[in-house]
C-alpha positions as CSV (number, residue, x, y, z in Angstrom):
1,X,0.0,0.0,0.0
2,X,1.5,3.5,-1.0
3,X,1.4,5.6,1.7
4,X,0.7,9.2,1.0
5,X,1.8,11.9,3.6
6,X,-0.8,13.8,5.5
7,X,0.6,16.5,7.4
8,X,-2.5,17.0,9.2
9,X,-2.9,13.7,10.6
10,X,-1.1,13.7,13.9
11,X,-2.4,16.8,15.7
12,X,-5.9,15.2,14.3
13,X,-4.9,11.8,15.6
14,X,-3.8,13.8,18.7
15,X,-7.0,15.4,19.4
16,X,-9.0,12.2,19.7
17,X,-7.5,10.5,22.2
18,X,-11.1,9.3,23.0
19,X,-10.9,7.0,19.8
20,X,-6.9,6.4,19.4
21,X,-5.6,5.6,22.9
22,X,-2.5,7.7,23.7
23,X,-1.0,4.8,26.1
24,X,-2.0,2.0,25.5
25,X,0.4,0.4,27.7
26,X,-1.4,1.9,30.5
27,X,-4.0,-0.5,30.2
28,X,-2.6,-3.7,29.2
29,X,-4.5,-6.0,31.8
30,X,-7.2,-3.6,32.1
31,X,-8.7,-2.5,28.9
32,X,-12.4,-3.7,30.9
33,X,-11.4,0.0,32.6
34,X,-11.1,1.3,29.3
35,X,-14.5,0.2,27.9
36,X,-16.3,-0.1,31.2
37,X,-17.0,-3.4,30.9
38,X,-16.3,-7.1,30.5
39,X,-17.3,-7.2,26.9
40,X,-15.0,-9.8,25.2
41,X,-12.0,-8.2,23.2
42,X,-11.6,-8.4,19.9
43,X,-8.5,-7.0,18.1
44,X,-7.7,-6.3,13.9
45,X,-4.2,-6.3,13.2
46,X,-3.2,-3.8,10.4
47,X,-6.5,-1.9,10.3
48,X,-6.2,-0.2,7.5
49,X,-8.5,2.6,6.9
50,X,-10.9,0.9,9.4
51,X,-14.3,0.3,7.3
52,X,-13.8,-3.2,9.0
53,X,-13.6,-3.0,12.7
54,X,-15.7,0.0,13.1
55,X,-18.2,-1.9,10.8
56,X,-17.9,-4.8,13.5
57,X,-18.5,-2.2,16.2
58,X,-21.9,-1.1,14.7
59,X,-22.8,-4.6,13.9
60,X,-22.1,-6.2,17.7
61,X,-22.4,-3.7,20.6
62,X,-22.1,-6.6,23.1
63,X,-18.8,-6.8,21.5
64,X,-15.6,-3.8,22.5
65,X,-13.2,-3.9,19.4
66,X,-9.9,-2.4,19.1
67,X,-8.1,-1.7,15.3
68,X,-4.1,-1.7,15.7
69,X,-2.5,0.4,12.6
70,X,0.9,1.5,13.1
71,X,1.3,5.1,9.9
72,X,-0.4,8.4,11.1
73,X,-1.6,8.7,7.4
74,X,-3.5,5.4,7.7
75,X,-5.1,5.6,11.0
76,X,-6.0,8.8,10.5
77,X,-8.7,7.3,7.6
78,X,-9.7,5.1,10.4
79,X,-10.4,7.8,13.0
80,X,-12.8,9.3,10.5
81,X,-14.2,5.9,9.8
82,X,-14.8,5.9,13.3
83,X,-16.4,9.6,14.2
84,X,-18.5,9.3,11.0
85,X,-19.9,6.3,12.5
86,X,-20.7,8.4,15.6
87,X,-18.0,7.0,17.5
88,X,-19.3,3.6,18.5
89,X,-18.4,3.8,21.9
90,X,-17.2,-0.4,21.5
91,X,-14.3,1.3,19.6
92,X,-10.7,2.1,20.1
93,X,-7.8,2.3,17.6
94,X,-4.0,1.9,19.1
95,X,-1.2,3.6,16.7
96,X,1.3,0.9,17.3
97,X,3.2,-1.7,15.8
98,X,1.2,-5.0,15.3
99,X,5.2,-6.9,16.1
100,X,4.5,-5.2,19.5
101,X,1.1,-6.8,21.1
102,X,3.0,-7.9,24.1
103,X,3.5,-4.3,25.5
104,X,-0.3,-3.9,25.4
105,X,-2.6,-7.1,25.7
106,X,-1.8,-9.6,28.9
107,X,-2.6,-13.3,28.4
108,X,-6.5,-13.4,28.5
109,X,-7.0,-9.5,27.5
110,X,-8.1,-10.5,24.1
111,X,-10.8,-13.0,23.0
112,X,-10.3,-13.3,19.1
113,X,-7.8,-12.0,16.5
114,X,-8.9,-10.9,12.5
115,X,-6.3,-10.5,10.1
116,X,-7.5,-8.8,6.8
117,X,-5.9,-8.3,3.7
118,X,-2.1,-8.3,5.6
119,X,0.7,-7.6,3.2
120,X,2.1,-10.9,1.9
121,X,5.7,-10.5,1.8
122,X,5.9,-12.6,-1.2
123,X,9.4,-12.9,-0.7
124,X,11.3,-15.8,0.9
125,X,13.7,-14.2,3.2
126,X,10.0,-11.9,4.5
127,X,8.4,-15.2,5.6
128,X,9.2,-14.0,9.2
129,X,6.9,-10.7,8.9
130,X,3.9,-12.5,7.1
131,X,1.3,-12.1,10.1
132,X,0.0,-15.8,9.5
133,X,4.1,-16.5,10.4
134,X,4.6,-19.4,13.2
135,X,5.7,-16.2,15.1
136,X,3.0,-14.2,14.8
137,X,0.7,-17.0,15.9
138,X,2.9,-17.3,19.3
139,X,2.3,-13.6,19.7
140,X,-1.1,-13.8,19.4
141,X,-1.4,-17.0,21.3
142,X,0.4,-15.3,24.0
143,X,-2.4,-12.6,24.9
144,X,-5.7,-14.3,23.9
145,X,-7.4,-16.4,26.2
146,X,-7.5,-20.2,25.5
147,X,-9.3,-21.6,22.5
148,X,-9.9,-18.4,20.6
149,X,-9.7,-18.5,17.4
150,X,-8.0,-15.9,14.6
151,X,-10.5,-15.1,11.2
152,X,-8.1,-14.7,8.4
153,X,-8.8,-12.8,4.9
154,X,-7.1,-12.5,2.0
155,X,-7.2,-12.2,-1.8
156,X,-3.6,-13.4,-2.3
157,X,-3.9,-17.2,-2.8
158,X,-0.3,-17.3,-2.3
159,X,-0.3,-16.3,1.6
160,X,-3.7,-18.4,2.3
161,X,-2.0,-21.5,0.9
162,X,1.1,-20.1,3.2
163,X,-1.1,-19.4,6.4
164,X,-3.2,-22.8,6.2
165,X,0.3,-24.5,7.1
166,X,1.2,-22.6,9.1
167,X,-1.8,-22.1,11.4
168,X,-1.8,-26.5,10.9
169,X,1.9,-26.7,12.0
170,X,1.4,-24.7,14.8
171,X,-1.3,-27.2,15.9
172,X,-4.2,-25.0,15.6
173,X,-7.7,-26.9,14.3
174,X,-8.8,-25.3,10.8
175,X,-12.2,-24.8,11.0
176,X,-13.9,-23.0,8.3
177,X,-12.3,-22.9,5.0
178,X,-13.7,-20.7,2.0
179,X,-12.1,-20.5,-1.5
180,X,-14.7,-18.2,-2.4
181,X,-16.4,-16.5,0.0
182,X,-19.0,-14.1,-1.9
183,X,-20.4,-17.2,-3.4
184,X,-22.0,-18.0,-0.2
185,X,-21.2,-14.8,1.8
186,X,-22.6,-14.5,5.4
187,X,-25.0,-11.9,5.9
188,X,-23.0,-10.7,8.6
189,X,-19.9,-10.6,6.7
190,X,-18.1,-7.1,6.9
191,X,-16.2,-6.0,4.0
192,X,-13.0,-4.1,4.3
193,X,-12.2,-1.5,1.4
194,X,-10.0,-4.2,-0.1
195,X,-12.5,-6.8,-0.4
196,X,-15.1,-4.3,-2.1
197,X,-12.6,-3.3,-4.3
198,X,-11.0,-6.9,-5.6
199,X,-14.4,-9.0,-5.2
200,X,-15.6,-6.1,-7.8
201,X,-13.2,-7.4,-10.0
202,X,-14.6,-10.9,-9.7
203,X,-11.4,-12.2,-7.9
204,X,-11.4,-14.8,-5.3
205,X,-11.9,-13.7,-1.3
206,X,-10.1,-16.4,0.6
207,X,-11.6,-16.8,4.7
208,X,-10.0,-19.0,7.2
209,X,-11.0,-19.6,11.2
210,X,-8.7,-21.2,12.9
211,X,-8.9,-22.2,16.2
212,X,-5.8,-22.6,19.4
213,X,-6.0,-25.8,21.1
């Protein structure tokens, strides 16, 4: 994804600290404090512009969500996502680095991981910063609570070959497999802008759950 500079974005970003959570490390272990409640947690790595998560917010108010996008000139689309949406107050973004989740989430903070559209890294020697990596999955592993599962999406067929054997060799229990997944799309199904734009073009959504044992 090009990134185009917005020198705007961080005194907005910095005005909202409402939405995007100035330090988060503050709450790791506590983000019930945060929300007010004991609503399960459920976290988006690489957020993107945010149509997702925020969409997830509207959809599920039982449900607090948190998008994690690390470039002002990205989050910055989600933070208007988010206040155009009336600021769902199930909603947080953190302006960090996904690498990082440790500083911020305990083990048990977090009840479910999506992945969306994550860069592939198509080359070998990047295998290690795919987000589907045997690392990655540790990470995650590390500050969800046991037996939650991770929803993967992707239009690169590539990475979702790569992340089924990954997420196998790791030990976790594939679930749900779609090839396609607007053939039989879920009514609940949230698209990001990615999956409007490529399923427009007719190409291929790819959707895995897969579940920690």
């Amino acid at each position: 994804m090009r990134l185009r500079h917005k020198p705007w974005a961080e005194e907005f970003i910095n005005s909202h600290p409402e939405i995007v959570i100035p330090n988060p490390e503050a709450l790791k272990g506590n983000w019930d404090k945060e929300f007010k409640n004991d609503h399960p947690l459920h976290i988006e790595v690489g957020t993107g512009k945010g149509q997702f998560i925020t969409g997830m917010a509207k959809q599920n108010p039982h449900i607090n969500y948190i998008g994690i996008e690390l470039y002002d000139s990205v989050i910055v689309s989600a933070l208007e996502n988010a206040i155009a949406a009336g600021s769902p107050p199930n909603l947080r973004l953190l302006k960090v680095n996904g690498a990082d989740l440790a500083k911020y989430f305990e083990k048990n903070d977090v009840d479910r991981v999506y992945l969306n559209f994550s860069d592939p890294w198509p080359k070998i020697r990047h295998a290690k910063r795919r987000l589907t990596h045997e690392g990655f999955l540790e990470l995650y592993e590390s500050i969800l609570v046991d037996n939650a599962e991770i929803h993967f999406k992707t239009d690169n067929r590539g990475l979702f070959e790569y992340s089924l054997i990954s997420m196998s060799a790791y030990g976790m229990l594939i679930k749900d497999v779609s090839l396609d997944l607007h053939v039989n799309m879920p009514e609940d199904n949230i698209m990001t802008e990615y999956e409007e734009k490529f399923s427009a073009k007719g190409q291929p959504i790819y959707r895995v759950e897969a579940k920690f044992v």
